[in-house]
C-alpha positions in Angstrom: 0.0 0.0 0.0 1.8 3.2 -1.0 1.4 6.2 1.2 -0.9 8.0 -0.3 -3.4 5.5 0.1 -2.6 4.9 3.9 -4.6 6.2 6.5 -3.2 8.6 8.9 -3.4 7.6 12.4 -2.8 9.3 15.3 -1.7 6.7 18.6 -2.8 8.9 21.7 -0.9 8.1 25.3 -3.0 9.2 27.4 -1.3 9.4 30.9 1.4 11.7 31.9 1.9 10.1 35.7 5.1 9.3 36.9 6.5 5.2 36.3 3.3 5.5 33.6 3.6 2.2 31.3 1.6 4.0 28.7 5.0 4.2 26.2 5.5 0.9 26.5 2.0 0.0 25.1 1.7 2.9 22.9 5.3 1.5 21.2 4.2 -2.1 20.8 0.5 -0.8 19.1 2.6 1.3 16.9 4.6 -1.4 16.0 1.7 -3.7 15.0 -0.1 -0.2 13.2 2.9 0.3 11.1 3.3 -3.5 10.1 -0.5 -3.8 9.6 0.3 -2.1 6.4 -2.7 0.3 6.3 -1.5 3.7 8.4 0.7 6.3 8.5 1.3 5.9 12.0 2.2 9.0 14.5 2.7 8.8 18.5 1.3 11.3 20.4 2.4 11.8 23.9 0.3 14.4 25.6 3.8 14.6 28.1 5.0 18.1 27.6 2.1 19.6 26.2 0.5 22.3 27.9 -3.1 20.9 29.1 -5.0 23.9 31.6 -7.9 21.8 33.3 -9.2 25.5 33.4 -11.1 26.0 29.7 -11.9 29.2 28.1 -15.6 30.3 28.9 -16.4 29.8 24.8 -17.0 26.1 23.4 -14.5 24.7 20.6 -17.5 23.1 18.9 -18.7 26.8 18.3 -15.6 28.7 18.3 -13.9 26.3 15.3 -10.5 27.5 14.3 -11.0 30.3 16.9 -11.1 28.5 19.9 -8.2 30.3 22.0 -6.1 27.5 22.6 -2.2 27.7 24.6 0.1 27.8 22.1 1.9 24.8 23.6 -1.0 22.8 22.5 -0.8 23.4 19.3 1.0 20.5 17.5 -1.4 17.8 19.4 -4.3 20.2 17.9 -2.3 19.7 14.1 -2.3 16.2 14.4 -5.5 16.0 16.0 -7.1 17.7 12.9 -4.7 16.2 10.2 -5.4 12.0 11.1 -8.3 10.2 9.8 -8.0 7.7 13.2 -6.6 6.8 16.3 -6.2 4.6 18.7 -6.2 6.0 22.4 -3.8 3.9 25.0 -5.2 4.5 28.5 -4.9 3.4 32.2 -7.5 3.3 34.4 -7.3 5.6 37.6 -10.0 5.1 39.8 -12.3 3.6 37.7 -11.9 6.0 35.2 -9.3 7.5 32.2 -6.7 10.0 33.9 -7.1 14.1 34.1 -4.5 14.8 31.1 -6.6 12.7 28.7 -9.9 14.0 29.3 -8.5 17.6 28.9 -6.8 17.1 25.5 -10.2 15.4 24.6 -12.0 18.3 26.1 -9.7 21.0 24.4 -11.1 19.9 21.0 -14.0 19.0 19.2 -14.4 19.5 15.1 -11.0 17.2 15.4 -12.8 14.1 16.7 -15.7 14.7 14.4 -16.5 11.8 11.8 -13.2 9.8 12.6 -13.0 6.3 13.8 -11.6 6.0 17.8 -10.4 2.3 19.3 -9.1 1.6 22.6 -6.3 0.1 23.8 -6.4 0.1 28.3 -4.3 -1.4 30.7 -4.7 -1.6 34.9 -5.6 -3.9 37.6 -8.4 -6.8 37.0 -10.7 -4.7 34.7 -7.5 -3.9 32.9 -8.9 -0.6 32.4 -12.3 -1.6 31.2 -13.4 1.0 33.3 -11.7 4.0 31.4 -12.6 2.5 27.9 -16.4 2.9 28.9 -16.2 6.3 29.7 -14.7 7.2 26.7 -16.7 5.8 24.5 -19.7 7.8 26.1 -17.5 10.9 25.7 -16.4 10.3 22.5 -20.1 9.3 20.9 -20.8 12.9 22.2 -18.0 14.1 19.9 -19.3 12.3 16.8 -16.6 10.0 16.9 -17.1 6.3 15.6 -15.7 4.1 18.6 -14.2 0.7 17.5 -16.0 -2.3 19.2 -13.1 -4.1 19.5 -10.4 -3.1 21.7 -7.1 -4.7 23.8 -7.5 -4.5 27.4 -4.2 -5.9 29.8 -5.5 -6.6 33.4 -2.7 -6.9 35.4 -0.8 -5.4 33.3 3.4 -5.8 35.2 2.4 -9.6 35.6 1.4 -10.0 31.1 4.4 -7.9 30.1 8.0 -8.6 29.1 10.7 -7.1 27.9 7.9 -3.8 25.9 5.6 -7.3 24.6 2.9 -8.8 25.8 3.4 -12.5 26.8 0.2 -13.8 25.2 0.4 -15.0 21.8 -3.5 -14.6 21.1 -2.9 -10.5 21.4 -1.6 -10.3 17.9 -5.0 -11.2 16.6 -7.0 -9.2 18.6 -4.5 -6.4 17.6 -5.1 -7.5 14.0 -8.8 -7.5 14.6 -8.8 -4.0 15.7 -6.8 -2.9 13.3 -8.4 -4.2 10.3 -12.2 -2.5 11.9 -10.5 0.9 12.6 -8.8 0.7 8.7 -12.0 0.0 7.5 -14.0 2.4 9.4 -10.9 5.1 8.5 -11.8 4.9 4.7 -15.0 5.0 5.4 -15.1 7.7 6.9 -12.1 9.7 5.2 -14.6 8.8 1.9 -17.3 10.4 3.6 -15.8 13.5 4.9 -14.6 14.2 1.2 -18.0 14.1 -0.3 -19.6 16.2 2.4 -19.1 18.2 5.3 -19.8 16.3 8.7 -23.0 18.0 10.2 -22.0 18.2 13.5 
């Protein structure tokens, strides 16, 4: 597949704590996105970028291109708006996704529009189940397409070695999600060409 018919996607690591294990997932998925075949593949740690929990009094769905963001935040907000999909790598912290991912999500909105999201959690037993289904409510209200399919790692230090999971049988699910978010991708990239998203 040549690049121009590849479909950007944007990998998001979603926690910025201390001893987070996010990189270490986010690096494996990226290695299975980019041999997958279909994607442009881009990592996005949200580390270093400036993310206020205090937002402007405007909303971003109104404000569009206006939306006074820091100027720190503006390469996530480029690749935000540039990728036609993304997979979001998340922890769960207290049964729920951590404070720096919900702001980046909460600092945009046209950039999710119309674009297909999948999951890929980590944590104790629900292996951050919990997280996942909170995004997915958040992200329906952004007229996102989540991916049914996600990879979930309970116990995460104990399934783990040396950056790969020990499980054989995650290579299929990761091929399983990757083939539903490259087909929802052209999809939607299809659709957004034809006509504007009414959102």
């Amino acid at each position: 597949m040549d690049n121009d018919s590849k479909h950007r996607l944007v990998i998001l690591v979603g926690s910025v704590r201390e001893g987070r294990f996010g990189p270490v997932v986010s690096s494996w998925v990226a290695g299975q996105a980019t041999a997958y075949g279909a994607f442009d593949v881009e990592v996005v740690d949200l580390v270093g970028i400036d993310l206020p929990l205090a937002l402007p009094d405007a909303s971003p769905k109104h404000a569009g291109d206006d939306y006074p963001r820091p100027a720190g935040m503006a390469p996530l907000t480029s690749a935000l708006a540039a990728t036609d999909a993304f997979i979001v790598v998340t922890p769960e912290y207290n049964h729920s996704c951590p404070a720096s991912l919900k702001a980046a999500i909460d600092w945009h909105y046209t950039q999710w529009a119309a674009k297909p999201v999948a999951f890929v959690s980590y944590g104790g037993p629900a292996g951050g189940r919990h997280a996942v289904l909170h995004l997915e409510n958040v992200f329906s209200e952004l007229h996102a397409v989540t991916v049914r399919d996600g990879l979930a790692f309970p116990d995460y230090p104990a399934v783990w070695r040396d950056g790969v999971p020990l499980d054989p049988a995650v290579h299929g699910y990761a091929k399983l999600l990757l083939e539903q978010l490259a087909w929802w991708a052209g999809a939607l990239r299809t659709a957004r060409a034809a006509a504007p998203y009414p959102s």
